[in-house]
Backbone as a printed PyTorch tensor [residue, N CA C, xyz], in Angstrom:
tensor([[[106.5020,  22.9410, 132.5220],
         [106.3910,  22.5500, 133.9270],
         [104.9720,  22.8110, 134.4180]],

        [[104.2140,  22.1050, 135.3430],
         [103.1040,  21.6600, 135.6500],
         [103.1140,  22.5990, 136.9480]],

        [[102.7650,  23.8370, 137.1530],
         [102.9040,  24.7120, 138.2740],
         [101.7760,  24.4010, 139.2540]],

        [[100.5510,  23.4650, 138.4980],
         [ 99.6970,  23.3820, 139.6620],
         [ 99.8030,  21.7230, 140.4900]],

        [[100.7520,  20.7910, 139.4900],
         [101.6500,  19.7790, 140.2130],
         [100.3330,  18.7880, 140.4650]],

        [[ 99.5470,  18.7890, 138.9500],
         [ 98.2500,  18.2570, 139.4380],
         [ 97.2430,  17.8340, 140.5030]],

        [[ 97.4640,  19.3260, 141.2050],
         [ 96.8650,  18.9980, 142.3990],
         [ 95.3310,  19.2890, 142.5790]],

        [[ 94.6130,  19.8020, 141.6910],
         [ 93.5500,  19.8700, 140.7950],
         [ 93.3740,  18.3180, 141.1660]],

        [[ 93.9670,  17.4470, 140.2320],
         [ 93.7380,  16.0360, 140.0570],
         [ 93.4410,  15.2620, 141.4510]],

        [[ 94.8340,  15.1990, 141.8910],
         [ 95.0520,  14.6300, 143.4920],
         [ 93.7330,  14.7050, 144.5300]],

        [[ 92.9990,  16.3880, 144.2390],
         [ 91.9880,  16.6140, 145.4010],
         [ 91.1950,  15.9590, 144.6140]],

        [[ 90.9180,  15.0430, 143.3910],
         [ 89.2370,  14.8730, 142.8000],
         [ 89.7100,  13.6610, 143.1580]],

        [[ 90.4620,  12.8310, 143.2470],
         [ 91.0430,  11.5310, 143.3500],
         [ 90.9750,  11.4300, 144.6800]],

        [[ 91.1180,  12.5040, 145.5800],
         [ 90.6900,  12.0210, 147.4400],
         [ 88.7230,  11.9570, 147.6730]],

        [[ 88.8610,  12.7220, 146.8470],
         [ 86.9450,  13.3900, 146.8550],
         [ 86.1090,  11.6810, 146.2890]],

        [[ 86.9640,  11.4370, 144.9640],
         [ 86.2990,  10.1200, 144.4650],
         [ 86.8240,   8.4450, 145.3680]],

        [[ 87.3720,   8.9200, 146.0430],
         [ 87.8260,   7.6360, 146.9100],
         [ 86.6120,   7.5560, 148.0930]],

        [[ 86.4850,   8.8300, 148.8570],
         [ 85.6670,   9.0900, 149.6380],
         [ 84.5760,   8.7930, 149.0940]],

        [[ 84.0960,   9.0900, 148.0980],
         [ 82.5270,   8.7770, 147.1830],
         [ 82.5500,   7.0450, 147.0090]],

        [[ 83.4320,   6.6980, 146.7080],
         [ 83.5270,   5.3920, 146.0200],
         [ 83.0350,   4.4100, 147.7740]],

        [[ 83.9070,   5.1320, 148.6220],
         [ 83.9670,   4.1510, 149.8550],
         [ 82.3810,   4.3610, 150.3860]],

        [[ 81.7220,   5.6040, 150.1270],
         [ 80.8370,   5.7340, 150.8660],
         [ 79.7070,   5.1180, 149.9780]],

        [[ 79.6310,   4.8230, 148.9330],
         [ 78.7880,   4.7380, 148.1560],
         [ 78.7990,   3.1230, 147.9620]],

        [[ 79.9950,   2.4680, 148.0600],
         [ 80.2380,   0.5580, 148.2470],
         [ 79.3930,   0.2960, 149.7150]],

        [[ 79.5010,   1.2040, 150.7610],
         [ 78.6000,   1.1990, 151.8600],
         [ 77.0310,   0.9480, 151.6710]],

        [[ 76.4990,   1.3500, 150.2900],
         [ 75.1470,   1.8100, 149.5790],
         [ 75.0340,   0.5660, 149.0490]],

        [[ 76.0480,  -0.4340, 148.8510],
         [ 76.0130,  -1.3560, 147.4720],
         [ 76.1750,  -0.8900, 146.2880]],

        [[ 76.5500,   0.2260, 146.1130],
         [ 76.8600,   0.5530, 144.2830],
         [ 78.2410,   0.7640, 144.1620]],

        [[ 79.1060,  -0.1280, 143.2530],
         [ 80.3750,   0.5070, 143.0480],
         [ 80.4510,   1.5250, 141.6350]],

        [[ 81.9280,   1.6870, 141.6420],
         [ 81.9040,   2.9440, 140.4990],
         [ 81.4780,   2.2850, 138.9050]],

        [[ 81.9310,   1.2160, 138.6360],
         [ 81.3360,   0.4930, 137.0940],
         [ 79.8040,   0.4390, 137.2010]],

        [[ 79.6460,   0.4420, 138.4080],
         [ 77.9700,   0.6680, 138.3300],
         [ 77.2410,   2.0890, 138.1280]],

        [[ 77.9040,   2.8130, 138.7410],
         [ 77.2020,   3.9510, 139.0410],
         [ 77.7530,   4.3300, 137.2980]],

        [[ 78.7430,   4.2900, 136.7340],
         [ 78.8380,   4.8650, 135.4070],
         [ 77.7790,   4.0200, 134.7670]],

        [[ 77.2640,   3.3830, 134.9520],
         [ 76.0440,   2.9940, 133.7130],
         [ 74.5620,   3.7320, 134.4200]],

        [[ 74.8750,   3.5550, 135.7250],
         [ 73.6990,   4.3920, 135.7680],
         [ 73.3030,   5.4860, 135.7000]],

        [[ 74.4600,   6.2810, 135.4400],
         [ 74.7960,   7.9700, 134.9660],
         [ 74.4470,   7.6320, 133.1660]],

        [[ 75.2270,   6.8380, 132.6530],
         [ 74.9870,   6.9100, 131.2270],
         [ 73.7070,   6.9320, 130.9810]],

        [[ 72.6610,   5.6450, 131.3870],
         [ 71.7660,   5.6890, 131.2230],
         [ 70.6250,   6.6320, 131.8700]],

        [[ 71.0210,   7.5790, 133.0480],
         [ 69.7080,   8.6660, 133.1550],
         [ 69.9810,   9.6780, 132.0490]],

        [[ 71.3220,   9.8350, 131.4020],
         [ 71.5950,  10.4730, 130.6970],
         [ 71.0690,  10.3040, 129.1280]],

        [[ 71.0140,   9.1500, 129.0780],
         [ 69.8070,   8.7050, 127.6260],
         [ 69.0530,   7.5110, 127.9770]],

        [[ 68.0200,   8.1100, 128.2410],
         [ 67.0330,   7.6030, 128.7960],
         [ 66.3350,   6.4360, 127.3640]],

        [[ 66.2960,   5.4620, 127.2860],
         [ 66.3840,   4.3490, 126.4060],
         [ 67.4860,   4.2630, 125.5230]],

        [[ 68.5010,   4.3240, 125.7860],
         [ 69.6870,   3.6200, 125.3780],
         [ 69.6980,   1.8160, 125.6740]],

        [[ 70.5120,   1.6190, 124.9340],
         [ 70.6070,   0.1210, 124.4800],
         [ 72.0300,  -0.3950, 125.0970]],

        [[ 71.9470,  -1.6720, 125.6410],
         [ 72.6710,  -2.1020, 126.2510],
         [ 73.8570,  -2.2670, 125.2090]],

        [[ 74.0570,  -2.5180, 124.1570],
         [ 74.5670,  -2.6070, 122.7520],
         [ 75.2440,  -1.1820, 123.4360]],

        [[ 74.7810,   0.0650, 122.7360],
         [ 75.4190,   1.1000, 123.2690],
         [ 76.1330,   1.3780, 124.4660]],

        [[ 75.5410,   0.9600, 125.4110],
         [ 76.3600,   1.3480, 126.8010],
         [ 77.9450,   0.3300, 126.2580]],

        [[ 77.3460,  -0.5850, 126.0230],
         [ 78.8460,  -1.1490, 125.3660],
         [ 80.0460,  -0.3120, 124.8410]],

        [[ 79.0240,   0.3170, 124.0310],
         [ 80.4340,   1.0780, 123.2260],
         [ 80.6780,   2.3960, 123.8710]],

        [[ 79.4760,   3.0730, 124.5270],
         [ 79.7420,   4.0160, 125.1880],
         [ 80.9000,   4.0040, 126.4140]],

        [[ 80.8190,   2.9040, 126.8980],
         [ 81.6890,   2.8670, 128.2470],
         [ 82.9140,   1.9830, 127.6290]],

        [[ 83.2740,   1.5920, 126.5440],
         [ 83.9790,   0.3530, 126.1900],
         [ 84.3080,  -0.5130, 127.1140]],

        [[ 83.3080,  -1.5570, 127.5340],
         [ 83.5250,  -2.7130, 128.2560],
         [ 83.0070,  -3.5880, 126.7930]],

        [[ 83.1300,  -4.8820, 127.2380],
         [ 82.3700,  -6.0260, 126.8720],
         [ 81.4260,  -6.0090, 127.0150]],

        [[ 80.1990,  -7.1020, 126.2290],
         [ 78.8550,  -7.5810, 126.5930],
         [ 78.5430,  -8.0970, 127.6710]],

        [[ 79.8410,  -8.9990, 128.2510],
         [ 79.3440,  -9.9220, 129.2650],
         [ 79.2740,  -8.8110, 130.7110]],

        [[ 80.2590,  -7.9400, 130.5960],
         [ 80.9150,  -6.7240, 131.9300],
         [ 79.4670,  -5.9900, 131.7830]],

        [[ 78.9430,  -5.6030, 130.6550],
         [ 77.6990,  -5.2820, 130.4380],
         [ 76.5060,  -5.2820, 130.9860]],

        [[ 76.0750,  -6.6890, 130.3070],
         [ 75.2840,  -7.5980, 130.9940],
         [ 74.6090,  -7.9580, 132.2640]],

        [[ 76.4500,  -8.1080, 132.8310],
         [ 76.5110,  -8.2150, 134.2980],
         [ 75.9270,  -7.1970, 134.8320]],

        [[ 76.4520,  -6.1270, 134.7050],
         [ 76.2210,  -4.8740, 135.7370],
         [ 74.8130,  -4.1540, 135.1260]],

        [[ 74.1500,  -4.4280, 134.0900],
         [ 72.7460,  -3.6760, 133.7480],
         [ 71.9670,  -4.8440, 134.7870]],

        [[ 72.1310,  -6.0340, 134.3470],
         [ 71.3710,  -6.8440, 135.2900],
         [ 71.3810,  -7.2240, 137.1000]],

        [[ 72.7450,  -6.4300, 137.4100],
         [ 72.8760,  -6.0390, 138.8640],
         [ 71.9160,  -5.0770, 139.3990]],

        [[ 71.7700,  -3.7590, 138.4010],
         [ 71.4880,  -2.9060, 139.0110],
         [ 70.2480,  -2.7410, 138.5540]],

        [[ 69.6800,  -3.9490, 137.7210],
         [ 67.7740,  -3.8140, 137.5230],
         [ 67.4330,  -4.6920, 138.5920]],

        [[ 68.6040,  -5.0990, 139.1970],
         [ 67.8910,  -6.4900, 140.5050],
         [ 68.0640,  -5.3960, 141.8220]],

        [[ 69.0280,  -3.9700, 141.9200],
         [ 68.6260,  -3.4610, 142.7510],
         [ 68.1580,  -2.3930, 142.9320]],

        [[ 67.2000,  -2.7940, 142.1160],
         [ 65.9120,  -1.7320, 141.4380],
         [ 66.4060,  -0.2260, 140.5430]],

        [[ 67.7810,   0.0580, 140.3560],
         [ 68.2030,   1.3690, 139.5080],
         [ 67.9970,   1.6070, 138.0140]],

        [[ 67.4840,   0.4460, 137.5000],
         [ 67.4970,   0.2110, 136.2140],
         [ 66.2910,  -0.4600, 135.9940]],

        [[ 65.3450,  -0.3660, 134.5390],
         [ 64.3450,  -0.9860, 134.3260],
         [ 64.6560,  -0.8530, 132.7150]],

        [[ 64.4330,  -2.4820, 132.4190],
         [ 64.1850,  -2.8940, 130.9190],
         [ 63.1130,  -2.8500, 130.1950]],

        [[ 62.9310,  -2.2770, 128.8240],
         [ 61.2960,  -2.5050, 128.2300],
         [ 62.0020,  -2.9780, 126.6480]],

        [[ 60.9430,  -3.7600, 126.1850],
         [ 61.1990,  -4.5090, 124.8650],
         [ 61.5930,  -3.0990, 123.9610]],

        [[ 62.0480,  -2.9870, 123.2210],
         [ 62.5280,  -2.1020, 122.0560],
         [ 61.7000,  -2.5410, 121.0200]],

        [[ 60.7660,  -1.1160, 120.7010],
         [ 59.4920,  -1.6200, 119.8320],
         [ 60.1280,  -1.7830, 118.2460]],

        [[ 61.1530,  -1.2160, 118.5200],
         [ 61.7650,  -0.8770, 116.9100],
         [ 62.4360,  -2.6270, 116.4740]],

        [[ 63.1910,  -2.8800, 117.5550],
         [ 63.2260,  -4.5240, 117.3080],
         [ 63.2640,  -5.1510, 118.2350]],

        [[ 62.6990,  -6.1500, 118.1710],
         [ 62.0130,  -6.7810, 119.8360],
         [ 63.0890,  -7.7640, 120.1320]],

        [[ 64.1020,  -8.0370, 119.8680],
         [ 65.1120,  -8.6030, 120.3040],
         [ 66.2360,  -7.9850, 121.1780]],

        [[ 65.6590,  -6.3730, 121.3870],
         [ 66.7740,  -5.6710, 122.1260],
         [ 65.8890,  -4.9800, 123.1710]],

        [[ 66.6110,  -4.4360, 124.0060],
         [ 66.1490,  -3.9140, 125.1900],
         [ 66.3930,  -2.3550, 125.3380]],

        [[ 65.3910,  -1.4270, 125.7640],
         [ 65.5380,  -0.0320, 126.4700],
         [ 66.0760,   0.1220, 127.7910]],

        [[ 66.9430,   0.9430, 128.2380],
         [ 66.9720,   1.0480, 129.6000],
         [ 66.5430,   2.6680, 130.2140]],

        [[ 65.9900,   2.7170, 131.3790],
         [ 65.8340,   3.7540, 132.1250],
         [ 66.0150,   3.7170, 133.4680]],

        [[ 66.5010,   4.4980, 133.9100],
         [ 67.0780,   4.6500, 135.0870],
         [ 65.6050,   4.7700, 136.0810]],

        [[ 65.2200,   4.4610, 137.2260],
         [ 64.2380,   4.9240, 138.0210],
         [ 64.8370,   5.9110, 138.8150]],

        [[ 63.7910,   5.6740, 139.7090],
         [ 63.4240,   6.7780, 140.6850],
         [ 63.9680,   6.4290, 141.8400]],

        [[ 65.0090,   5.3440, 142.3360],
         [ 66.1070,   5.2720, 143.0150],
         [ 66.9770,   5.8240, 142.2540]],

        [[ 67.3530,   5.5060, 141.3070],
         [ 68.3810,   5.6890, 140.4950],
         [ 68.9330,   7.3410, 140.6160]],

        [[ 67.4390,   8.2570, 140.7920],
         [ 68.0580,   9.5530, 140.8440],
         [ 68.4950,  10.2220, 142.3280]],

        [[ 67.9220,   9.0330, 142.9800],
         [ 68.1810,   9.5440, 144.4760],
         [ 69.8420,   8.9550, 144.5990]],

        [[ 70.1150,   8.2880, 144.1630],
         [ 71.6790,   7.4220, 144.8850],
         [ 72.6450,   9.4530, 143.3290]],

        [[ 71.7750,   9.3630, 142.3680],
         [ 72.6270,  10.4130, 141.6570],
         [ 72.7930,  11.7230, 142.8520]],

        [[ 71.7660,  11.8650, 143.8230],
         [ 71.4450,  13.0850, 144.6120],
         [ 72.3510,  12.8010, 145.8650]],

        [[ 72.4480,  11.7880, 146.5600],
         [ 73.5220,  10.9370, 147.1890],
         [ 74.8510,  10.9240, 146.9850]],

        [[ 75.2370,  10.8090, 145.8260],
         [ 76.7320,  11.0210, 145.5530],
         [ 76.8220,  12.2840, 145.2620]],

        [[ 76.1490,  13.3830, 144.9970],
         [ 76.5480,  14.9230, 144.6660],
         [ 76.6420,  15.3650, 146.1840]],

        [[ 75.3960,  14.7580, 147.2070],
         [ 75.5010,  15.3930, 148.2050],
         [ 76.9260,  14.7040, 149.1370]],

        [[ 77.1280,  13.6350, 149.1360],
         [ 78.6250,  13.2900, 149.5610],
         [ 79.9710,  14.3060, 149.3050]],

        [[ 79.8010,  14.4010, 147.9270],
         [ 81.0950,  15.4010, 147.7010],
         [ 80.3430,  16.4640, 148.0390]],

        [[ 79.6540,  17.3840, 148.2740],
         [ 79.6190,  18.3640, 148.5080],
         [ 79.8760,  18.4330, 150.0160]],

        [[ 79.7480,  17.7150, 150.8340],
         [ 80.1650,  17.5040, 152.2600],
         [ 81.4020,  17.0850, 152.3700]],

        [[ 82.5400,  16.7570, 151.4450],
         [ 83.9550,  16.4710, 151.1790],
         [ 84.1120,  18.0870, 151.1260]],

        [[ 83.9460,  18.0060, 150.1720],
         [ 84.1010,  19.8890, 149.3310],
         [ 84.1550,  20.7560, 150.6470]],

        [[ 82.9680,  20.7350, 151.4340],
         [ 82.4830,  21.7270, 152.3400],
         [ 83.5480,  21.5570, 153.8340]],

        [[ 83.8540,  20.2860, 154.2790],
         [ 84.8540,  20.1270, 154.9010],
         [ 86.4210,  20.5230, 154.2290]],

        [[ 86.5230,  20.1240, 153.2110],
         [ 88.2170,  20.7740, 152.7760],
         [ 87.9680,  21.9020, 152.9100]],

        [[ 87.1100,  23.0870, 152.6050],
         [ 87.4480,  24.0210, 152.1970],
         [ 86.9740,  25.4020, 153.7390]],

        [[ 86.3070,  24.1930, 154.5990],
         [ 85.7510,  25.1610, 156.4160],
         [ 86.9680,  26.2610, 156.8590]],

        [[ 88.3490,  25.7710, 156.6700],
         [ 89.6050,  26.1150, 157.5880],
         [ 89.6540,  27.5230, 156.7420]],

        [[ 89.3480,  27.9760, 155.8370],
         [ 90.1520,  28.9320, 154.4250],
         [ 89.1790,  30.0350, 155.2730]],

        [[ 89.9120,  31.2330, 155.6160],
         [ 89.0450,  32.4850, 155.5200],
         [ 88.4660,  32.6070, 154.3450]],

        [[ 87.1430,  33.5090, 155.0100],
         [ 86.1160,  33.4120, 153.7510],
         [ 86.2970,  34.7070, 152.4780]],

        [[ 87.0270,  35.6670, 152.5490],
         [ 87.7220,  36.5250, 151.2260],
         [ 88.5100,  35.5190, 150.6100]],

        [[ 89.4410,  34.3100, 150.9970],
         [ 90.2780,  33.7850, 150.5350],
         [ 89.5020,  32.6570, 149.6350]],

        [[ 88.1060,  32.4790, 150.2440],
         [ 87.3580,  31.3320, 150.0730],
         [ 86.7640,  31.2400, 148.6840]],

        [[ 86.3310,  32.6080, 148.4850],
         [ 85.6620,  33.3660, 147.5850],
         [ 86.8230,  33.2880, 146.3570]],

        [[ 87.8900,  34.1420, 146.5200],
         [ 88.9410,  34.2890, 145.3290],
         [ 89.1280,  32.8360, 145.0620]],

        [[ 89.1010,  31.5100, 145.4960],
         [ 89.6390,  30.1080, 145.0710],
         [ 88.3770,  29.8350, 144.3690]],

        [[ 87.3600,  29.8570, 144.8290],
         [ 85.9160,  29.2240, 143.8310],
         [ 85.5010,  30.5180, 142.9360]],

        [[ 86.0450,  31.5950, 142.5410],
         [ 85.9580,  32.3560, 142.0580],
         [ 87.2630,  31.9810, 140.2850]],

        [[ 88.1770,  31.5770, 141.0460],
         [ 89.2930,  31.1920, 139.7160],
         [ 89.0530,  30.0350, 139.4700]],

        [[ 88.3430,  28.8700, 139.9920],
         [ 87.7250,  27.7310, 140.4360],
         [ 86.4550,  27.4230, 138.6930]],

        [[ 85.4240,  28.6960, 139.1880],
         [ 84.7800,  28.7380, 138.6120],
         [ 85.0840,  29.3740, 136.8340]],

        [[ 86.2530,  30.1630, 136.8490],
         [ 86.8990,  30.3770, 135.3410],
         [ 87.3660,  29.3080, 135.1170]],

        [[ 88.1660,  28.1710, 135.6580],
         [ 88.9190,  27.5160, 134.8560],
         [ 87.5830,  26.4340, 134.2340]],

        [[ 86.8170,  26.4530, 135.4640],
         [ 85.7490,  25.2340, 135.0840],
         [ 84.8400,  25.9040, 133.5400]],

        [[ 84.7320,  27.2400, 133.6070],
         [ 84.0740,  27.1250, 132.0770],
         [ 84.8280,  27.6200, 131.1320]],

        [[ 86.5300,  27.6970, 131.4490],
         [ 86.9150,  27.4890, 130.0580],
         [ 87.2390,  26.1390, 129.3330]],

        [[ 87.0960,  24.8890, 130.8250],
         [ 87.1540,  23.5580, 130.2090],
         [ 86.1760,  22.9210, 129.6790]],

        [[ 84.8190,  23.9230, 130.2150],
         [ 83.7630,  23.0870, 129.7480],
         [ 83.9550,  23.7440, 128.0150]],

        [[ 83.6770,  25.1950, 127.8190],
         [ 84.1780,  25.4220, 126.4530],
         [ 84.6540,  24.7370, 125.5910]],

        [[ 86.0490,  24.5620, 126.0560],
         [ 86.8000,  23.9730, 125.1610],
         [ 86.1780,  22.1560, 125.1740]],

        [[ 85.7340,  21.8810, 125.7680],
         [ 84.7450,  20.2970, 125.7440],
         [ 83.7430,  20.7580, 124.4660]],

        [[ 83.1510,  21.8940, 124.9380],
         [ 81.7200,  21.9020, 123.6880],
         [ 82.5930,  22.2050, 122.2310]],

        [[ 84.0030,  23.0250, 122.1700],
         [ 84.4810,  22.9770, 121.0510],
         [ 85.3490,  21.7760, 120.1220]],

        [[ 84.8030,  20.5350, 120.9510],
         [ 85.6670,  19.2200, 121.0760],
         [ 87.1680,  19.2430, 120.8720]],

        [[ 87.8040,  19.9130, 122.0210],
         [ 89.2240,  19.7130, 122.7430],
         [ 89.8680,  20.0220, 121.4250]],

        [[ 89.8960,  21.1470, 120.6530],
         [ 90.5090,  21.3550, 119.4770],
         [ 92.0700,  22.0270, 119.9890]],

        [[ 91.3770,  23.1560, 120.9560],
         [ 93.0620,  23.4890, 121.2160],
         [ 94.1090,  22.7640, 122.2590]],

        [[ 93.2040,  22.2570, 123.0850],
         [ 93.8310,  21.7000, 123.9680],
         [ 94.4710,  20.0870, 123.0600]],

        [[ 94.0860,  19.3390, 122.1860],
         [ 94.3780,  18.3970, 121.3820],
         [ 95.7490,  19.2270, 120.8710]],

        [[ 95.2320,  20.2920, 120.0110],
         [ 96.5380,  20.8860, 119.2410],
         [ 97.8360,  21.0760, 119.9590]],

        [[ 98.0980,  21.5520, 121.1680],
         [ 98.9720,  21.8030, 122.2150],
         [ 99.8520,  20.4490, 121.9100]],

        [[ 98.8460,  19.7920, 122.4910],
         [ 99.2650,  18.4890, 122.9310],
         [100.2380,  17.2370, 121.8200]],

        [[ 99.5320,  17.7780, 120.1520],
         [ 99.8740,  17.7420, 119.0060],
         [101.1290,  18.4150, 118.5710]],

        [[101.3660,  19.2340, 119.6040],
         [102.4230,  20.2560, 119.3150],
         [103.8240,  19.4290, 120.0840]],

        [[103.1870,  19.5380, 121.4750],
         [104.3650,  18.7730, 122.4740],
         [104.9550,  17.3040, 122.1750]],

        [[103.9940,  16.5320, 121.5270],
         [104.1360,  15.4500, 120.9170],
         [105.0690,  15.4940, 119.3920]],

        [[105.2190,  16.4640, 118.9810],
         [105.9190,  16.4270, 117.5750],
         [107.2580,  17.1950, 117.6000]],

        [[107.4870,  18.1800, 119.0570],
         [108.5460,  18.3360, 119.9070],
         [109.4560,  17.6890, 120.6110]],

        [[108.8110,  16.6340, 121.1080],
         [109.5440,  15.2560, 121.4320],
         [110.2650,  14.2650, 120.5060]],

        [[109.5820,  13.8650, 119.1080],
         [110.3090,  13.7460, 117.9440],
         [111.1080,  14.2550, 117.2360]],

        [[111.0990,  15.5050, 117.2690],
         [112.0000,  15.9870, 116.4310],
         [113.2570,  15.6960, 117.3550]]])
């Protein structure tokens, strides 16, 4: 039984609605903004890659690298290694709309959480902050136990 009734989930799903609405206000929707996260994140990556990185298509691709080099977040340079493909890098909008959406949720964040006395405030971003680095952990140990669990509950159901 799920004691926290994914409500973990529910609040990132009100937080990303709010981001999403405020940020379509900006002109960027969310298929956009994930390529433009991928790509500040590897800075000359290949449109080829973002492909497989995000699993869309070429054309879903295409589309949205060439949206967001027309509104200036993205810039192409020939790929010296083979000149038939393209580099991408994110500019220097690109990191401001990234500074934009952190500062949005943090003004979500900062409003949910005004009403909470502040000892109470402390103990929630305090257990807040354990769960967040035992997930990041278990991310850098690539989801071995949390897979296994899950490997477990799944072969419980069969039998």
């Amino acid at each position: 039984m799920d004691s926290t009734q994914r409500r973990i989930t529910k609040i990132a799903r009100e937080v990303s609605k709010f981001t999403v609405q405020t940020m379509k206000e900006e002109g960027i929707g969310t298929a956009e903004f994930d390529v433009i996260h991928l790509v500040r994140h590897n800075p000359g990556i290949t449109q080829k890659k973002v492909c497989e990185t995000l699993k869309i298509d070429k054309g879903a691709a295409a589309k949205r690298v060439a949206s967001l080099e027309h509104k200036g977040y993205l810039v192409r340079e020939v790929n010296p290694e083979d000149k038939r493909s393209q580099l991408l890098y994110a500019t220097e909008q690109a990191e401001s709309l990234k500074n934009s959406k952190a500062h949005i949720e943090t003004v979500f964040y900062e409003w949910l959480l005004e009403d909470l006395p502040e000892a109470e405030k402390e103990t929630f971003c305090a257990t807040l902050d354990k769960l967040y680095w035992k997930s990041k952990e278990e991310r850098r140990t690539g989801f071995t136990k949390i897979a296994k669990r899950l490997a477990e509950e799944e072969g419980e159901k069969d039998a």
